[in-house]
N, C-alpha and C positions, 0 to 999 in steps of 0.2 A: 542537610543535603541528602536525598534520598538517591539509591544506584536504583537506572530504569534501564533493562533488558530487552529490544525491541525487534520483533523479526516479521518480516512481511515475507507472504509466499513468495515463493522464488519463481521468477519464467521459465517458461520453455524456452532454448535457444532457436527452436527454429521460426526465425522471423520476427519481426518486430512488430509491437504489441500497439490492440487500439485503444482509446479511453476509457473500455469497459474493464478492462486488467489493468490501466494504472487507478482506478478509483477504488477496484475493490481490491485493493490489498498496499499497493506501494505508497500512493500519495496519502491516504489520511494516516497512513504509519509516521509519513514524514511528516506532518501537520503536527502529529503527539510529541513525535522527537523534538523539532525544536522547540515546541510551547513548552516543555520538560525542562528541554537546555536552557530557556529565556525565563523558568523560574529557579534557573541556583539548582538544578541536579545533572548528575554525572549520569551520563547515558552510551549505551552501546547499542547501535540502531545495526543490524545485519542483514544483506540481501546477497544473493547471489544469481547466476545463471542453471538452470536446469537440465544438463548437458547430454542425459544419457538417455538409453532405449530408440526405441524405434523412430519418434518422429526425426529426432536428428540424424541417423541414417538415412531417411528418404530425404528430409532439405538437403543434407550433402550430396548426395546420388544427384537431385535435381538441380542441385550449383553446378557439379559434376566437380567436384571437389574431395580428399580426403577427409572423414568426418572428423578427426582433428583437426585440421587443417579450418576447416569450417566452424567448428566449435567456437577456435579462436577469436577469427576474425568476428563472428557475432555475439559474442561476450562484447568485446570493444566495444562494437556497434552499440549494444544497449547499455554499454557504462555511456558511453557520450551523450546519447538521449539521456539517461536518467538526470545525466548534469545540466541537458541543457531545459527539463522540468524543475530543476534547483533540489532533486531528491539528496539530503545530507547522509549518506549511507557513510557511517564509520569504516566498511568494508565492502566491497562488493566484489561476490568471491565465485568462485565457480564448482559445482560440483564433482568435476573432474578431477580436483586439485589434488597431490598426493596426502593432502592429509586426509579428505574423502576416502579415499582409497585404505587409508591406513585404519582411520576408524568405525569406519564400516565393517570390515573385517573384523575389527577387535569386538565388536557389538555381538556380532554375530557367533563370534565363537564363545563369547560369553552366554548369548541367548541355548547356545546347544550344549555348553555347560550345564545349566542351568533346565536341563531338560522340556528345553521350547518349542524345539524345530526337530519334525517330521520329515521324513523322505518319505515324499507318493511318489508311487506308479500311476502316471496320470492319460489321459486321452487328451489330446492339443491338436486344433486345427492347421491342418498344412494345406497351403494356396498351390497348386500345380502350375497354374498361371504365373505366379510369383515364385515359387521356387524358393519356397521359404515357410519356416513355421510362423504362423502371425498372433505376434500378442493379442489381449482381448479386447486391448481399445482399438486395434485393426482390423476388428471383424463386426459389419454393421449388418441391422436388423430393426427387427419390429421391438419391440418391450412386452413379453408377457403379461405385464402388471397392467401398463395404461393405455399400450398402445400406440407410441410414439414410434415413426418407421426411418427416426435415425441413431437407435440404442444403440450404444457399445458393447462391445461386449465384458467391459467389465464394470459398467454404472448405465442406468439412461441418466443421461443431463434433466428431461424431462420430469420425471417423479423422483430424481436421486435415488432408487431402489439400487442394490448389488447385485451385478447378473456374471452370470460364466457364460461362454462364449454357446455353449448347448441351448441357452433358454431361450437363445433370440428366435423367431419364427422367423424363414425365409433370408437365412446368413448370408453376407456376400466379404466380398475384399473389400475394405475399407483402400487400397492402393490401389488395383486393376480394376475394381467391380465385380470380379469374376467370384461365378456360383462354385467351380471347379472345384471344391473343397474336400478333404477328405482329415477324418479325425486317424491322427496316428497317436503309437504310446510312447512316454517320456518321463522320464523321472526328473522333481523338482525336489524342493526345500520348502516347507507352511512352518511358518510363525504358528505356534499354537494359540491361538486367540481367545478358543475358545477356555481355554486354561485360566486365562487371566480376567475371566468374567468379573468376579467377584469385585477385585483391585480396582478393577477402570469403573463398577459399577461405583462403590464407597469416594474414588475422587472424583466423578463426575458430583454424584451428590454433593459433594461439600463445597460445592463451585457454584452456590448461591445467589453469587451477583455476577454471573455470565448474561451476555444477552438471549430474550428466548428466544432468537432466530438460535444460536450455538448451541444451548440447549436442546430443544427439541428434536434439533437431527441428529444431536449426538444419542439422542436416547432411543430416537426411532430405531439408528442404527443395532443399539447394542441388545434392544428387545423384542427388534420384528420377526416374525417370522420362528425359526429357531432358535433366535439369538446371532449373538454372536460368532461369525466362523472365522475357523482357520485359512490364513490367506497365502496364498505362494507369495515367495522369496526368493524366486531366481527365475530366469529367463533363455529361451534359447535364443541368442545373440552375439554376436561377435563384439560390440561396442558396449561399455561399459565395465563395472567392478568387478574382476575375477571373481567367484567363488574360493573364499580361504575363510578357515577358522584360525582365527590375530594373522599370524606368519604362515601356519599350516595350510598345506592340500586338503583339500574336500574330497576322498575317494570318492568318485561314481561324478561328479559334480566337475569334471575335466571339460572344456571349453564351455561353460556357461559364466553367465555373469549374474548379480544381483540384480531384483525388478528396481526400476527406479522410483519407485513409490518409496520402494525401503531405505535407497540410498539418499533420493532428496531431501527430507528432512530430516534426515544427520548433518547436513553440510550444513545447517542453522550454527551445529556445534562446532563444525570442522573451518565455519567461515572465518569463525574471532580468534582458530589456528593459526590461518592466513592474516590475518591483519595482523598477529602479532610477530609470524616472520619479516610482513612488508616493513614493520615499522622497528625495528629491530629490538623485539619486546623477547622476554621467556616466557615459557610456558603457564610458571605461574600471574601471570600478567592475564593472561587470557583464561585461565581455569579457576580465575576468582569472579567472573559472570559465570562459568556452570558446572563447577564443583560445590555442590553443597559442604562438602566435609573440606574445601578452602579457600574459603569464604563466600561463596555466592548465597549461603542461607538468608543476607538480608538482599536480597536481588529479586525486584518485583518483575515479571518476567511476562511481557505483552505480546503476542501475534496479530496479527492484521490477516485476511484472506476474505475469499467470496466460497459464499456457502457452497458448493460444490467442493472446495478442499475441506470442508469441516470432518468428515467422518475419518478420514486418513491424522486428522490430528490430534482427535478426540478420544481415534481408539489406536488405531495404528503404530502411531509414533511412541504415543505414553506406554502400549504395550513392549514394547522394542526398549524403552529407558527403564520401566520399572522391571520388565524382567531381566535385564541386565542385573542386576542387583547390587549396582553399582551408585554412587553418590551423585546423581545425576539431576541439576534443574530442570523441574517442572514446569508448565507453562501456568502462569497464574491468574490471566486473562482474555479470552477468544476473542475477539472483536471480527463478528462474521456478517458481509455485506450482500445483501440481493444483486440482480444485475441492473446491470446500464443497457437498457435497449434503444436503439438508433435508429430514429425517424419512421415509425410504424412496423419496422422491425425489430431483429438484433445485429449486435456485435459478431462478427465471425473471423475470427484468424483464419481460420482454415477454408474460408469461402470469401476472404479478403473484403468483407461489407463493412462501413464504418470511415470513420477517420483514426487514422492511425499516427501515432506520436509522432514520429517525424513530419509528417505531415502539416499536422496540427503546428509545430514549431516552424513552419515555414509561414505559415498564414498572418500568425502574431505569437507575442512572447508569450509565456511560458505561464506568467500572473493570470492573462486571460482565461485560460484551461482552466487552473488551478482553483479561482474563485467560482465558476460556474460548477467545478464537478464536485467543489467540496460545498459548497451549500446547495449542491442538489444530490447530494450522495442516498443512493440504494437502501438508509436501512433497515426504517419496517416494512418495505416493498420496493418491487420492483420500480427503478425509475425510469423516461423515455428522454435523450435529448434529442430536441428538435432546433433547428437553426434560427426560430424565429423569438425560443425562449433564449436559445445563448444571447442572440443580439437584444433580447428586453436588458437580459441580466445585465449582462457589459455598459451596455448605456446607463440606464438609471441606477446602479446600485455605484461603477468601477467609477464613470466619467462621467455621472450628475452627483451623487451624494458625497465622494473621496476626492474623486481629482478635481471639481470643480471647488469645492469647500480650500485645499492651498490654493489653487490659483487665486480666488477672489483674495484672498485674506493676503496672501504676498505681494500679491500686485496693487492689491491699494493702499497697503503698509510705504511701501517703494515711494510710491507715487506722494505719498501725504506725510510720512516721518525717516521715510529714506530707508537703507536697508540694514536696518538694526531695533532691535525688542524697545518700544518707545518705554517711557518710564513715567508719563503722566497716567494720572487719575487713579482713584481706588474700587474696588469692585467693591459691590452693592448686592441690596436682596436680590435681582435679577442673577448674578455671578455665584452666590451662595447657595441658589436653587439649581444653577448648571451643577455647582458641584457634587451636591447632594444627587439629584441624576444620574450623572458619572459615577459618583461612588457605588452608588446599585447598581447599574448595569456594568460595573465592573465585574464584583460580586458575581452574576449574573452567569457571565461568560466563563469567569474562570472555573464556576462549578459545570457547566456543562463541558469544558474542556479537560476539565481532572475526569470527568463521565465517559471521554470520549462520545460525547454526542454529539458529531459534527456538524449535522443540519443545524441543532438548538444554538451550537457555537456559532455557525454563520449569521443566523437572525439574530444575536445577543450583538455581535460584533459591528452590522452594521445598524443596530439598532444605536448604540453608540457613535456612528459618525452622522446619526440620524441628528442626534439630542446635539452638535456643535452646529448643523447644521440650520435648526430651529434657532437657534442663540442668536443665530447671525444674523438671521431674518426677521429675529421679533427685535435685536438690537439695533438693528439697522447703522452700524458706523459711519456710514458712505451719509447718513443722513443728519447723523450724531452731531459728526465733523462741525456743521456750517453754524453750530449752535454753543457746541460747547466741544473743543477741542481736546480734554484733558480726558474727558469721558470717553471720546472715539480711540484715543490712547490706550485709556484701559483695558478696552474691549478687545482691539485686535491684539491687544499681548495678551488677554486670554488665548484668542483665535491661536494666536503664533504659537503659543504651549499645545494648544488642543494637537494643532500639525504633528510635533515630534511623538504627542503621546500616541495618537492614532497608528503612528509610524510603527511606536515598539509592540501595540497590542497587535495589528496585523499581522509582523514578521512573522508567525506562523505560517499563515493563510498567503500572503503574497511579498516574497521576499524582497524581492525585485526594488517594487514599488516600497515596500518601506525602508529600503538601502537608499533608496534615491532620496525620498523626503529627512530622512534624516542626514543627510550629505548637506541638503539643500540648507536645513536647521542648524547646518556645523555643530553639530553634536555627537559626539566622540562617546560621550559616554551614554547606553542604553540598556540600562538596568532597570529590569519590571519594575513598575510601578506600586510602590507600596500601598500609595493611597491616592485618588484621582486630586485631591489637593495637592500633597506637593507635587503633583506630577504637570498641577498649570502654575508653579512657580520657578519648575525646572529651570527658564531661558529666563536671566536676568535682565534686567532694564539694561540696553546697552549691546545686550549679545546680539553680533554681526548674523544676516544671513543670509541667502541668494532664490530668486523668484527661479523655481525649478520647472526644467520643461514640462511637457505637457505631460502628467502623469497617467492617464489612460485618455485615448482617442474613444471614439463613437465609432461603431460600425453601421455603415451605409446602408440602406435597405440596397442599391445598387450590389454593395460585395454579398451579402448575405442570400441574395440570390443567384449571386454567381456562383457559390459556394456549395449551396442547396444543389444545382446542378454538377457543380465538378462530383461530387462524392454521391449520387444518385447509384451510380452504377455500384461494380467492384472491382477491386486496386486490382493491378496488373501487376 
């Protein structure tokens, strides 16, 4: 049994998230996590809420809510969603939490121990309009580099280039709009990053089997231009992490807080703090996933995100752990996804385009999403979902190839030997070639799912309920029956095996769905499958079972265009 360490980017709290944020980072985290837990290893799967800086000061202002107060209440919010996508988070924590607070601080004072962090005398833009100084992702612009006229000012989304809030052409307010701007001076705190060039250069390098999406922007980042810079580490803000080194004051550094770039992913570490207070664990409970020096050295340690968090993880965060110089787990594998763009668009939180998870959870359950976005997941490129590919997918893959494959097979079991595993007849060259079949595209799947290659997994998975599906239709039972009785026997107790196993290889991919058919199999016990043979001798001749409802419905071309039109526009 191997320990598997698993952390998908954390949300922003302001607002609840569309399909393009849970595919690139939450959901196929959750896909690895259980296919992990459903092979015999111990896992710690961590997500949290992303609580601090600026956007959640404006959502709160625009609730007209205290931003704690509202932090709260939208933390919930997206733990209920996440549960009702069936995401299995061992923890789901918030960045807020005091133990954020605690070890941030302790990072921190370490990294200035440690001769990392800089105090500049800086220039920062002040909105007059807003009456306030505005970080760099709230100051919008053109992109010097490519030309994009919705850059940030402190990345464009567009070329992922790093920009200060100076480079943009023709700045405005990302809150009011307003040009009104005026650079004032301020003293901050820089990570020295560019210190640590060397270090992040030597373990980038030795991260050979990263994907090259991970790669390449990890590298662009750390060699464009001048390299690697120095990045600030604190904010002027009223909401979020005091400035302290561990317990001390920060002379000069009096009402500022940490950027939340710096604080967010620490709360990876600060999250399996919280889970070990919820569950009334100690410390060393939780510091043996990311203490190297007790125990977390044999801890293979996975991220999930969409390439736009790649650079903050690649250089950012490992620069903040390794100059710590502290015993601290490294990440040991990036798994970084393109986007999900929506219906000749994009995905936009901020301009509410899309279908957005609750939403989505209203329409149908949770399997439906789940199979579409994971075998159409982003990741040698950008992907488009269109409503008339969801409704292909759902009909022919969910409820022609899965759901109709038990139905046939339980309901003519029922109807011709009653409801229990018959026990005539012996499988044949016909049974020996399913299983040979089965046994390589077992194989198949399970290596592209140790790969994390989701797409490959989805085509390996239903290529498999492809191969029972063929069986049934070149065996024909229903025809068997009228000839030889003991042979239609055999078949569907194949069939009836094929059911439960389908059941436990899905439980990745669609929980739901394979809780139900294995309920329907009365099978208690689902232990991966060693080998696709015994695994069609599982359900002994005799074993009771029940014709289970309908496992995936058909979407109407009637809803699908209803649908196309509700979500045309943008959410209110």
């Amino acid at each position: 049994m191997a320990r598997h360490l698993i952390t998908s980017a954390i949300p922003y709290i302001n607002g609840i998230k569309h399909l393009g944020n849970l595919v690139g980072s939450q959901l196929p985290a959750d896909l690895y996590a259980r296919y992990l837990r459903a092979r015999g290893n111990e896992v710690m799967f961590l997500c949290a809420t992303d609580e601090h800086g600026t956007p959640a000061e404006l959502a709160a202002a625009k609730a007209g809510k205290p931003v704690a107060d509202y932090c709260k209440e939208m933390h919930a919010v997206q733990a209920e969603i996440a549960k009702g996508f069936r995401l299995s988070f061992d923890h789901f924590g918030r960045s807020s939490s005091p133990q954020n607070h605690r070890l941030t601080q302790h990072l921190a004072g370490r990294l200035a121990e440690a001769g990392l962090i800089r105090e500049v005398s800086e220039k920062q833009v002040y909105s007059h309009a807003d009456k306030r100084f505005l970080p760099d992702r709230y100051i919008e612009g053109t992109c010097p580099n490519c030309g994009y006229d919705k850059a940030r000012g402190d990345q464009c989304e567009n070329c992922t280039k790093q920009l200060d809030p100076t480079d943009l052409i023709d700045p405005r307010s990302a809150i009011s709009g307003s040009t009104d701007l005026e650079v004032r001076e301020t003293k901050h705190l820089y990570l020295r990053q560019s210190d640590m060039r060397g270090k992040l250069q030597d373990w980038i390098d030795s991260k050979t089997d990263w994907p090259i999406l991970t790669t390449s922007i990890a590298k662009k980042w750390l060699n464009d231009g001048d390299g690697l810079q120095d990045r600030g580490i604190t904010r002027d803000l009223d909401w979020g992490i005091p400035v302290k080194k561990g317990e001390e004051d920060w002379p000069g550094m009096e009402g500022k807080v940490f950027y939340v770039w710096f604080d967010a992913p620490i709360e990876y570490i600060a999250c399996a703090g919280e889970w070990a207070e919820a569950h009334g664990k100690t410390d060393a409970d939780w510091e043996r996933w990311w203490r190297t020096d007790r125990g977390a050295d044999d801890v293979r340690y996975t991220q999930f995100m969409g390439k736009d968090n790649v650079p903050f993880h690649t250089l950012s965060f490992p620069a903040t752990i390794l100059g710590s110089g502290e015993d601290w787990k490294l990440v040991d594998y990036i798994k970084s996804f393109n986007y999900l763009n929506y219906d000749g668009g994009q995905f936009s939180t901020s301009q509410g385009r899309g279908v957005f998870m609750d939403q989505a959870l209203e329409i149908l359950p949770a399997d439906y999403w789940r199979w579409w976005l994971l075998s159409h997941a982003p990741e040698s490129s950008d992907a488009e979902f269109t409503w008339e590919n969801f409704q292909g997918s759902v009909n022919k893959d969910l409820a022609d190839v899965l759901g109709n494959f038990a139905s046939r097979v339980t309901k003519f079991c029922r109807s011709k030997f009653g409801e229990a595993v018959p026990e005539e007849g012996t499988p044949g060259d016909r049974e020996a070639q399913l299983i040979a079949d089965l046994e390589k595209g077992l194989r198949v799947y399970e290596r592209h799912m140790d790969a994390i290659e989701v797409r490959k997994s989805a085509a390996a998975l239903r290529g498999l309920w492809v191969l029972g599906n063929e069986y049934l239709q070149d065996a024909a039972p229903w025809a068997t029956f009228k000839e030889d009785p003991a042979a239609a026997a055999m078949q569907i107790r194949m069939a009836l095996n094929l059911i439960r196993f389908y059941a436990i290889i899905s439980s990745p991919f669609i929980p739901d769905a394979a809780a139900q058919l294995l309920a329907a199999m009365h099978s208690e016990k689902a232990d991966w499958p060693e080998s696709a043979e015994s695994a069609l001798v599982a359900l002994p001749a005799g074993h009771a079972f029940t014709v289970p409802d309908v496992t995936f419905r058909k979407i109407s071309d009637d809803e699908r265009a209803c649908w196309q039109e509700q979500f045309a526009g943008v959410r209110t």
